[in-house]
C-alpha positions as MATLAB code, in Angstrom:
seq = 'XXXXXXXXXXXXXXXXXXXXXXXXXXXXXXXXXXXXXXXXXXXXXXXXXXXXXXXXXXXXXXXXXXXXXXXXXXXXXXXXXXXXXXXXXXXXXXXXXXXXXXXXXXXXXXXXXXXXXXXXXXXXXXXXXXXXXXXXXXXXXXXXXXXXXXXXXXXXXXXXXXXXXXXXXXXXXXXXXXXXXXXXXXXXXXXXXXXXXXXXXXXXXXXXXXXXXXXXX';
ca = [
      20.359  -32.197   79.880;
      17.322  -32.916   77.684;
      16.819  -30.842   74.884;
      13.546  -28.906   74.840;
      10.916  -28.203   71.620;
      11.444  -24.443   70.298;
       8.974  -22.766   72.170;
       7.322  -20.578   69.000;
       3.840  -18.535   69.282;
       0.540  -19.141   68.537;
      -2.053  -16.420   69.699;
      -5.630  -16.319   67.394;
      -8.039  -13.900   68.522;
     -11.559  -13.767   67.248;
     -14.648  -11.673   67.241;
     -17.888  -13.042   65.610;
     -21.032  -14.523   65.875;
     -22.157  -17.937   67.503;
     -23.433  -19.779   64.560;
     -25.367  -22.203   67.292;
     -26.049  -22.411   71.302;
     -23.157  -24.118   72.541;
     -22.785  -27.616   73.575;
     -21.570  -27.947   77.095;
     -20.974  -32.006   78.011;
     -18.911  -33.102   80.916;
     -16.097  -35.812   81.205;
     -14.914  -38.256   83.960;
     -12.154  -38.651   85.347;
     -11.712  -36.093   86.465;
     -15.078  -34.176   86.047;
     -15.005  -31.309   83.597;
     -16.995  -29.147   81.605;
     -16.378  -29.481   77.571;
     -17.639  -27.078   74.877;
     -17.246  -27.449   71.311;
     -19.173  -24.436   69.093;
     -18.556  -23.015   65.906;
     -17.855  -19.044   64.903;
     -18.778  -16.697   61.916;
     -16.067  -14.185   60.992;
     -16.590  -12.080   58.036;
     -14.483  -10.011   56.136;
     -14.784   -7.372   52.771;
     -12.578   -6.637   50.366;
     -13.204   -4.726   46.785;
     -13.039   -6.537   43.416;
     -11.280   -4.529   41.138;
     -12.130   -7.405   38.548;
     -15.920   -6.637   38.756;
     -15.904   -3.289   40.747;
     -17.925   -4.873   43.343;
     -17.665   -5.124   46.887;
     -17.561   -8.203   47.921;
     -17.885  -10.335   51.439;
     -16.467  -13.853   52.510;
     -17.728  -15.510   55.820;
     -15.225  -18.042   57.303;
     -16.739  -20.277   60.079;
     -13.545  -21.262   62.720;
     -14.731  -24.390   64.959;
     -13.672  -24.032   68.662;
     -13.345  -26.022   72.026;
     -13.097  -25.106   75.624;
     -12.167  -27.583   78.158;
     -12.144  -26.500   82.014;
     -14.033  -24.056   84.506;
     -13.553  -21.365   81.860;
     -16.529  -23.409   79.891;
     -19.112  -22.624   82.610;
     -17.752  -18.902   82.966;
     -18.008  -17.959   79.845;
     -20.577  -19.778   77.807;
     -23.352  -21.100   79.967;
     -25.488  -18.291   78.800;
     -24.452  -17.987   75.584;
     -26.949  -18.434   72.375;
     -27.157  -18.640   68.470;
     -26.246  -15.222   67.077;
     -24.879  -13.877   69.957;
     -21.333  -11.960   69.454;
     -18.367  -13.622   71.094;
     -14.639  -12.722   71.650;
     -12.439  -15.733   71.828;
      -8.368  -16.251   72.303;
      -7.025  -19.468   71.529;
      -4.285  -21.542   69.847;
      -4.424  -23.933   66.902;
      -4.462  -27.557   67.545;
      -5.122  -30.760   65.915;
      -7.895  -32.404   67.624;
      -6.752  -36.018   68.638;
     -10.579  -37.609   68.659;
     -11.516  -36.300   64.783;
      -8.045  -35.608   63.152;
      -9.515  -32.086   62.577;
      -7.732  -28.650   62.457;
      -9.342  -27.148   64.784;
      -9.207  -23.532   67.329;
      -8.572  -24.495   71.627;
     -10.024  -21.405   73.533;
      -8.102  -19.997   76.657;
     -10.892  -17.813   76.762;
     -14.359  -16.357   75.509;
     -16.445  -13.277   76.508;
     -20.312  -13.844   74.701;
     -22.253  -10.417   74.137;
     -25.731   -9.844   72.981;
     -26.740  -10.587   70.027;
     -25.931   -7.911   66.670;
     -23.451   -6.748   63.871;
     -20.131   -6.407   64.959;
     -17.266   -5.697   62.956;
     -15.465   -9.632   63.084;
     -11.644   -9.600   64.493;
      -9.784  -12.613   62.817;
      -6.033  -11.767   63.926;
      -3.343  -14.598   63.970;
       0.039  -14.261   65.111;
       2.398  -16.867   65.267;
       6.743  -18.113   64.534;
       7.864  -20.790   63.626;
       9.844  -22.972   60.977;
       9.966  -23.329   57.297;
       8.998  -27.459   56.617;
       8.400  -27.053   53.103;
       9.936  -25.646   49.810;
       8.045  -22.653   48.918;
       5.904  -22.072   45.719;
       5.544  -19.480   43.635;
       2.635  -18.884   41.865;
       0.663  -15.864   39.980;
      -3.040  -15.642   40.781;
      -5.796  -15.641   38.159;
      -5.911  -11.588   39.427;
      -2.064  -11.496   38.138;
      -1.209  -11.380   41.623;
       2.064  -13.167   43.190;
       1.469  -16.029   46.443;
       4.080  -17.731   47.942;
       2.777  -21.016   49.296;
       4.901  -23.159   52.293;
       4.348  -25.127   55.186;
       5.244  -24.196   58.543;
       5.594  -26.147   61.552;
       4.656  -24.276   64.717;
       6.362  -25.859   68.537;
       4.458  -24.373   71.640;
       3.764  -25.158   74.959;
      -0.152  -25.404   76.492;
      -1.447  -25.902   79.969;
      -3.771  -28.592   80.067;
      -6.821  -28.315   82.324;
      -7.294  -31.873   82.627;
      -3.768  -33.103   83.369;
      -2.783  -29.657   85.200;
       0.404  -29.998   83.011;
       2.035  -27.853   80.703;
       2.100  -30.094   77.347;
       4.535  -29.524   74.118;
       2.407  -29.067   71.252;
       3.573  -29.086   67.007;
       1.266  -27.923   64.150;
       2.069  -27.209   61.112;
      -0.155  -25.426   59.137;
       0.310  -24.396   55.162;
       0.881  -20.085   55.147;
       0.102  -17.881   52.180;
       2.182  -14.932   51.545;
       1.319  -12.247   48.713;
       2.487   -9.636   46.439;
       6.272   -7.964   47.439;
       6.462  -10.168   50.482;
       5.853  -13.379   48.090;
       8.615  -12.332   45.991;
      10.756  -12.021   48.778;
      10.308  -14.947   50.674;
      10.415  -17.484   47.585;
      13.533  -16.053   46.705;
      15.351  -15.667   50.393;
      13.597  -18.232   52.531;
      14.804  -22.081   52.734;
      13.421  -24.864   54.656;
      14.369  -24.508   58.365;
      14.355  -20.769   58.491;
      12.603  -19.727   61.388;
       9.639  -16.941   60.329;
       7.429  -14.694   62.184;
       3.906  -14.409   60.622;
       0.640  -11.528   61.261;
      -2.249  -12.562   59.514;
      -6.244  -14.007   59.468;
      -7.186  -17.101   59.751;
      -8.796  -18.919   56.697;
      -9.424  -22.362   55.245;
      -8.272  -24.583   52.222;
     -11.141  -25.409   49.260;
     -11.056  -28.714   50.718;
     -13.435  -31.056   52.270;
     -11.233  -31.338   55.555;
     -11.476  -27.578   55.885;
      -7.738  -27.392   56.625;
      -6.839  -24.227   58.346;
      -4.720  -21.923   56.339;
      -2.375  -18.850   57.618;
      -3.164  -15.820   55.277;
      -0.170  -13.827   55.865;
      -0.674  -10.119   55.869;
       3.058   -9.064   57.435;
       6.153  -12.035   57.172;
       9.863  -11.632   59.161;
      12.572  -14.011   57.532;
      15.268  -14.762   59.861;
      17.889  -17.299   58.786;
      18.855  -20.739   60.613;
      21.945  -20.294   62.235;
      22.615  -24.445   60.827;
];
């Protein structure tokens, strides 16, 4: 019998604001709707450093593919407040890092308190680094590649997806994992979504809650 991929999760949820009106196009073969549109999350945090509060804005880009395009978002405009829920994926056409929708709900336009919540398993694929912060706090730093399963509106199929995406783990939980965790344990991760200084605006797991569980090999 053929030996399936681990079958891990990835659920993202997000609450935020449309940064622009969506672009709905349609492909052939067969004919569907296509949406690709970008989302503002914010979040706040206090500095103890300068005793400020301070705010971060993260924008996630997203695509829809299928009837749920012309459900949801035909309507939709710049600013308005939108609940998504989605899976990571690595968009074949660009090579980007990108969010797949399963879903979206637009409301009017306003403040909203954002919703960036990521939950997700999978396997250790790197060795994990240490580090201190420049705010003397610890980060453990790893890789983790991420096996799922996703229907596919065009195809009708289910399809076997693999990410891997790099995961940052702080403080007690940092200390922990660096010193417990090997390449191949399987982990279960809570946490935001966020994104790498980089000009390829990898996506990056900030881990908030981490489960180590050992590989049975």
């Amino acid at each position: 019998m053929k030996s399936l991929p681990q079958n891990h999760l990835c659920q993202l949820t997000l609450l935020g604001n449309l940064v622009a009106k969506p672009e709905i196009r349609y492909q052939a073969n067969p004919v569907i709707a296509v949406a690709e549109f970008v989302i503002a999350t914010h979040s706040q945090w206090f500095d103890s450093k300068t005793q400020q509060k301070r705010e971060w804005t993260n924008y996630h880009t997203v695509k829809m593919v299928g009837d749920v395009v012309e459900r949801s978002l035909l309507h939709a405009d710049k600013g308005d407040i939108i609940l998504i829920h989605g899976i990571l994926v690595d968009s074949k056409r660009s090579g980007r890092q990108i969010i797949h929708a399963t879903y979206a709900h637009p409301y009017n336009k306003g403040y909203t308190q954002s919703i960036n919540e990521l939950h997700c398993s999978g396997s250790i694929s790197s060795d994990i680094k240490l580090v201190t912060t420049q705010y003397n706090k610890q980060l453990a730093e790893f890789s983790v590649d991420i096996n799922f399963y996703a229907y596919s509106p065009v195809t009708k199929e289910e399809r076997a997806l693999t990410v891997t995406r790099v995961v940052h783990v702080w403080d007690k939980q940092a200390q922990y994992i660096a010193e417990h965790g090997l390449p191949g344990d399987h982990v279960i991760l809570k946490g935001k979504l966020n994104y790498q200084n980089n000009n390829k605006e990898n996506q990056l797991i900030d881990c908030k809650y981490v489960t180590l569980l050992k590989s049975s090999s």
